[in-house]
C-alpha positions in Angstrom: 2.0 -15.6 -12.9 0.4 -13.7 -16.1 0.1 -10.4 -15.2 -2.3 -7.5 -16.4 0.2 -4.2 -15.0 -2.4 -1.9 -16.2 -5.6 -1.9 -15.0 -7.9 1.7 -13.5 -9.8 1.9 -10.6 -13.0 3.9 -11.2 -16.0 5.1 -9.8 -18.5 8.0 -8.9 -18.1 9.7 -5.4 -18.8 13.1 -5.1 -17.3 14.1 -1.7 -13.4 14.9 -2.2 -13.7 14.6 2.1 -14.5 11.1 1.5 -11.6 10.3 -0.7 -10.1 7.9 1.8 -13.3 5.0 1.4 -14.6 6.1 -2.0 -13.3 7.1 -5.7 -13.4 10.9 -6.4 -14.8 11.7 -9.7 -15.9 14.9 -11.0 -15.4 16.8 -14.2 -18.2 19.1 -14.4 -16.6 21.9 -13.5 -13.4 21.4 -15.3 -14.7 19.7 -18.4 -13.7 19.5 -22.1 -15.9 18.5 -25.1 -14.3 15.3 -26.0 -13.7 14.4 -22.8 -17.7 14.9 -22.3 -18.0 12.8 -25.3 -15.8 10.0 -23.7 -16.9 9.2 -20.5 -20.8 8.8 -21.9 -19.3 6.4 -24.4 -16.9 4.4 -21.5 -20.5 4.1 -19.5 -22.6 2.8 -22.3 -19.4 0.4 -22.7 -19.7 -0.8 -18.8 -23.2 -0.8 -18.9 -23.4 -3.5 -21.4 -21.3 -5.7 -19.3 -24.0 -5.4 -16.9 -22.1 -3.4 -14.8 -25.1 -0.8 -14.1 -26.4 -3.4 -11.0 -29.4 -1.3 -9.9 -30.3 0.5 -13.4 -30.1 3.8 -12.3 -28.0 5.0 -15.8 -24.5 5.5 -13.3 -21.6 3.0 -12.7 -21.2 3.3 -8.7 -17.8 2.9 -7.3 -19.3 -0.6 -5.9 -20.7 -1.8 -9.3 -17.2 -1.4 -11.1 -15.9 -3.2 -8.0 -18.3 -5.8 -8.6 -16.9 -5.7 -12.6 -13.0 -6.0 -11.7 -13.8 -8.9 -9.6 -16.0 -10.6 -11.8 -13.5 -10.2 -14.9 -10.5 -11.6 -13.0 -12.4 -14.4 -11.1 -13.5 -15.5 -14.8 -10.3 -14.9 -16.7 -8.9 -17.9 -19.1 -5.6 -15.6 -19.5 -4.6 -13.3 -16.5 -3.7 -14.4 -13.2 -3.0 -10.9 -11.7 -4.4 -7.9 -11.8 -2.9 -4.7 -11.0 -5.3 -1.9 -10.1 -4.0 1.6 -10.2 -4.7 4.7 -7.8 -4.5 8.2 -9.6 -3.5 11.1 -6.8 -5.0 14.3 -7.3 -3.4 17.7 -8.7 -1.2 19.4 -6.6 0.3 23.0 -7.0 4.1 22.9 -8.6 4.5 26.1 -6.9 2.3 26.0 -3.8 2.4 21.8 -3.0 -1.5 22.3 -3.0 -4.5 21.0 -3.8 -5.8 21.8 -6.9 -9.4 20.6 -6.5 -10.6 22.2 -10.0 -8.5 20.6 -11.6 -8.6 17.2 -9.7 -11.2 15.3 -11.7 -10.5 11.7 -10.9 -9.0 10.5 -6.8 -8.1 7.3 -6.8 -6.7 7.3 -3.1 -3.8 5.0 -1.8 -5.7 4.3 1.2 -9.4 3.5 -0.4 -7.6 1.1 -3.4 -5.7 -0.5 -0.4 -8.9 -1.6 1.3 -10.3 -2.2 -2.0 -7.6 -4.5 -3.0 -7.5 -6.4 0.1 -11.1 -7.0 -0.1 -11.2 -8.6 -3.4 -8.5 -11.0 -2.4 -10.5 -12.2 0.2 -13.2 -12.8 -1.6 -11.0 -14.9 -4.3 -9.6 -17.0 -1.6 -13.2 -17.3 -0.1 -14.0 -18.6 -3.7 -11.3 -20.9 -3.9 -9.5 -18.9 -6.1 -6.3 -18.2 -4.2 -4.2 -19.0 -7.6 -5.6 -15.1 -8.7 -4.6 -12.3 -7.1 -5.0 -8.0 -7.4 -2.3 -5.8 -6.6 -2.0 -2.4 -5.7 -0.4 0.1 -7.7 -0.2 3.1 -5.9 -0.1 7.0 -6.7 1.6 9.6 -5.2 2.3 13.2 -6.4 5.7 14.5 -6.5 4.1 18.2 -6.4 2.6 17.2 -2.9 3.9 19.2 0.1 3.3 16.1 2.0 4.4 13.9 -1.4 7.0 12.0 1.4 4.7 11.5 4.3 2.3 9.6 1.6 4.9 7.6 -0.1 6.2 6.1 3.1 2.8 4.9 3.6 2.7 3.5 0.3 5.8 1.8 1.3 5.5 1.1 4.5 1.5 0.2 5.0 0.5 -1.3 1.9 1.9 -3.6 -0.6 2.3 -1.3 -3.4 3.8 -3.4 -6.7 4.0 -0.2 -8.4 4.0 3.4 -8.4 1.6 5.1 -11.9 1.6 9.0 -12.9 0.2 10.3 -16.0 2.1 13.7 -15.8 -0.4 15.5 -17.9 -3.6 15.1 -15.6 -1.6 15.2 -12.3 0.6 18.8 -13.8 4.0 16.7 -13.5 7.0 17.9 -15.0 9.3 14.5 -15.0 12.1 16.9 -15.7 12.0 19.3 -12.8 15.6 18.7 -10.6 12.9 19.7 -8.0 11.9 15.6 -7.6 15.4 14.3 -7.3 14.3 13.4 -3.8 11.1 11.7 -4.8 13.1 9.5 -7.9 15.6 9.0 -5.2 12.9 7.4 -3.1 11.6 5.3 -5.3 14.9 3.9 -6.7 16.1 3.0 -3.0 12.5 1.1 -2.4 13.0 -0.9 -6.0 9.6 0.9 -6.5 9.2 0.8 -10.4 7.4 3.9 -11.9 4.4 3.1 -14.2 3.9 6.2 -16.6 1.9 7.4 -19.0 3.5 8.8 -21.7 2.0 10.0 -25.1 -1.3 11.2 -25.9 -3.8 11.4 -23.2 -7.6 11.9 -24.2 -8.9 10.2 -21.3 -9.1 13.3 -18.9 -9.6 17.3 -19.5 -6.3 18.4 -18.0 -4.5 15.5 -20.5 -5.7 17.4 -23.7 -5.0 21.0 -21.9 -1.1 19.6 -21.2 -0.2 17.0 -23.4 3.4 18.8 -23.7 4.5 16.9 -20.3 3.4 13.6 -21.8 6.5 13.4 -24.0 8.6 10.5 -23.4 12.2 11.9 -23.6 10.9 13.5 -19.8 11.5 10.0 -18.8 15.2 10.8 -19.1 15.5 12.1 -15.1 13.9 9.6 -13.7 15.9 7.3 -15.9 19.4 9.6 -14.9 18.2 8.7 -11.0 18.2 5.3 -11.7 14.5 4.5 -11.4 13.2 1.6 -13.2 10.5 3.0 -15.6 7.9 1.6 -17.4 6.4 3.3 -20.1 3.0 2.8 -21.1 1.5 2.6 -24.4 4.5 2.3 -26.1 4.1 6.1 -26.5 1.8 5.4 -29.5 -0.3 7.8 -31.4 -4.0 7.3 -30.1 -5.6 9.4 -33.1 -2.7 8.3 -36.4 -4.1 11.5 -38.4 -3.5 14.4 -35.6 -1.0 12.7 -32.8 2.3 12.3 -34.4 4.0 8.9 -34.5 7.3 8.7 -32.0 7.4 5.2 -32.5 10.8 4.6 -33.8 12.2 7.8 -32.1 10.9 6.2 -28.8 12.7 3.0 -29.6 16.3 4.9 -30.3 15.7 5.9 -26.7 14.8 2.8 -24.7 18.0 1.7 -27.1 20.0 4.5 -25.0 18.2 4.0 -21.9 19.1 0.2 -21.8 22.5 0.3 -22.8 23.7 -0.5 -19.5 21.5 -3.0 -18.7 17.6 -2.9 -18.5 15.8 0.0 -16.7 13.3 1.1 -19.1 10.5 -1.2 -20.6 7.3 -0.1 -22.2 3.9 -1.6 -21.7 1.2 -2.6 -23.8 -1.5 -1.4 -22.8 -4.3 0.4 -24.7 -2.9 -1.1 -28.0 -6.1 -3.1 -29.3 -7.9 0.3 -29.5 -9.4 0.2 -32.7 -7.3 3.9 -33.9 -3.6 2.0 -32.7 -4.0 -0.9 -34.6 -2.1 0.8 -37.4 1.2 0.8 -34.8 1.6 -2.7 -33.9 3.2 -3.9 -36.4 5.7 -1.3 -36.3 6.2 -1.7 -32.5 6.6 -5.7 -33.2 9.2 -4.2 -35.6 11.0 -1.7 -33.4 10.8 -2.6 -29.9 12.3 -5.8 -29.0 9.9 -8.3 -27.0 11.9 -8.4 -23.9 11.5 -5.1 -23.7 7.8 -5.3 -23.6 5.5 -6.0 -20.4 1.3 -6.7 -20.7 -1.4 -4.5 -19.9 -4.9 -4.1 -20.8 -5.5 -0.3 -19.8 -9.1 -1.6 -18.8 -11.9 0.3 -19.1 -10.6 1.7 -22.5 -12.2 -1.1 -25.4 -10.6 -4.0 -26.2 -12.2 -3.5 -30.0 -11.8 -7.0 -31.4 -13.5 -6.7 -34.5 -11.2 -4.3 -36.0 -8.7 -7.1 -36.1 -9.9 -8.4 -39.5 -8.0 -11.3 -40.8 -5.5 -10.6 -43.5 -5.7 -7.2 -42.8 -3.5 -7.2 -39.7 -0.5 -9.2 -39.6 -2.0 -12.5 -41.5 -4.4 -12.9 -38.3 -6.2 -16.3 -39.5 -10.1 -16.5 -39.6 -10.0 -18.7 -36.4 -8.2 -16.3 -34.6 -10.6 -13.8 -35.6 -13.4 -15.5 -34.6 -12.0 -16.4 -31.2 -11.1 -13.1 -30.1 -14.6 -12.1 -31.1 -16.2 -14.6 -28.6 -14.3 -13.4 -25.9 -16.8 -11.9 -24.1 -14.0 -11.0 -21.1 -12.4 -7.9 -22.3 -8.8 -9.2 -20.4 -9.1 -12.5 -22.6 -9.8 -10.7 -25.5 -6.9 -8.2 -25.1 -4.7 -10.9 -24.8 -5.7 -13.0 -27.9 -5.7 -10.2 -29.8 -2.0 -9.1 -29.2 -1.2 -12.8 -29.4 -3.3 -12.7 -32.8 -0.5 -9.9 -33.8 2.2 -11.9 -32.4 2.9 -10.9 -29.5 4.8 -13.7 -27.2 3.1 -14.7 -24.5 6.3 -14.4 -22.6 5.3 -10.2 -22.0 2.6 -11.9 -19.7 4.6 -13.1 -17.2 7.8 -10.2 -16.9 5.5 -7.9 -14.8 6.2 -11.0 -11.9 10.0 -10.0 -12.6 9.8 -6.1 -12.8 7.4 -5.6 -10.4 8.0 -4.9 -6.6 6.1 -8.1 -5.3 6.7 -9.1 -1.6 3.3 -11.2 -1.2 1.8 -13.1 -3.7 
């Protein structure tokens, strides 16, 4: 099965109370300029996938529901789909909520429905050979961090478990989540995280500092398979600094007893990383690599001019600009690169599948 590992759940609710049946969102009160900039930007993006069902300028919780299905059901290159749940912010000291700081919910229990749903309708549709899966989130800061992941274990068929430490005020090095990693490494629960830049929410910018990737190494000591997304890449090549080839010496360490660390690609046709692919090509072997889209972020196909970027052919060009699903496109233009088509299907062999 060809496997997107990296894919967000998003909507609009505005009742935090209501987190268990709809997506939280809401960065007014906690928001940064860029940030600001971004999200009008990502809904001008979804909006021109006719996403915006009734017109009223928003993208509803339902409408991008509408999207994800629409893009898998139509997909030429993936097969699965894994959608990820962001938990909220959570007091290090307290084990609290921290509802200002919370701007996206993605809840376990609402993306569990959600999921379910959307398989039905593809086996309604006669298209049982596609399938979503859950990747679940659950804050080690929680009070109640153990309570939640045994439902993520026990009542849902999580493939995955994502953090992005920075947004959800994780320190992967605190000896305080021994029990957590400890967890997940008797479940064979690999951890999805983000590591590098992250523009993509307020508290990301404010604490980029526990988005480094050599935090991975507790998780890694406790012998939790980890998956590292985006390669840790620059986003921005001028102000982010490049730990590509530092990042490499340490999935070289990591893996040196067999395989426990890979790194995903996801986010890498954004228009500002193509720069860094052919340096990852170069630096990170391709069995160590696993696909992902990082959908909604842009798929920028045009960037990709031929000649310009690894001796991509006018054809190829051309191709990836037709695409008009953004999955298909993100595919053809890391295959454009030369990426092996083999990173497609390792999420079926990392992954903690038990139905499929």
């Amino acid at each position: 099965m060809r496997i997107d590992i990296h894919c967000h759940f998003l909507g609009n609710g505005a009742r935090i109370a209501d987190i268990g049946n709809d997506v939280y969102f809401n960065a007014d009160d906690n928001q940064h300029w860029f940030t600001r900039i971004l999200y009008n930007l990502l809904e001008s993006d979804l909006a021109s996938m006719e996403t915006d069902l009734n017109r009223d300028g928003k993208i509803s919780t339902n409408e991008y529901f509408e999207l994800i299905y629409r893009l898998l059901a139509s997909s030429e290159e993936i097969d699965g789909l894994v959608l990820l749940a962001l938990d909220a912010v959570y007091s290090a000291k307290t084990g609290q909520l921290d509802e200002k700081a919370t701007d996206l919910w993605v809840s376990n229990r609402c993306l569990s429905k959600k999921v379910k749903e959307l398989n039905s309708r593809l086996e309604d549709n006669a298209l049982g050979n596609k399938k979503f899966l859950l990747g679940a989130s659950v804050n080690p800061n929680n009070k109640d961090w153990e309570a939640e992941l045994r439902y993520v274990l026990d009542e849902t068929d999580a493939v995955l478990l994502k953090l992005i430490p920075s947004t959800q005020h994780i320190d992967l090095s605190s000896p305080g989540h021994r029990a957590f990693y400890n967890a997940l490494q008797s479940a064979e629960m690999p951890l999805l995280c983000h590591v590098g830049p992250e523009y993509s929410f307020p508290e990301g910018i404010r604490k980029r500092e526990l988005d480094f990737f050599k935090k991975l190494a507790y998780p890694l000591e406790c012998d939790v398979r980890v998956i590292a997304a985006h390669c840790a890449t620059p986003v921005f090549p001028i102000i982010d600094r490049n730990h590509v080839r530092e990042f490499s010496s340490f999935m070289e360490s990591a893996n040196s007893g067999g395989m426990r660390l890979w790194a995903d690609t996801s986010a890498l046709s954004l228009s500002t990383r193509t720069f860094f692919l052919k340096e990852i090509m170069d630096w990170i072997p391709s069995g160590w690599l696993v696909h992902g889209s990082d959908f909604p972020i842009p798929m920028d196909g045009w960037t990709h001019l031929p000649l310009l970027n690894r001796k991509i052919s006018p054809e190829e060009y051309i191709r990836i600009c037709k695409s008009k699903n953004p999955l298909d496109r993100d595919v053809r233009i890391k295959r454009a690169h030369g990426f092996s088509d083999l990173i497609l299907e390792r999420g079926e062999k990392i992954l903690a599948i038990r139905n499929l």
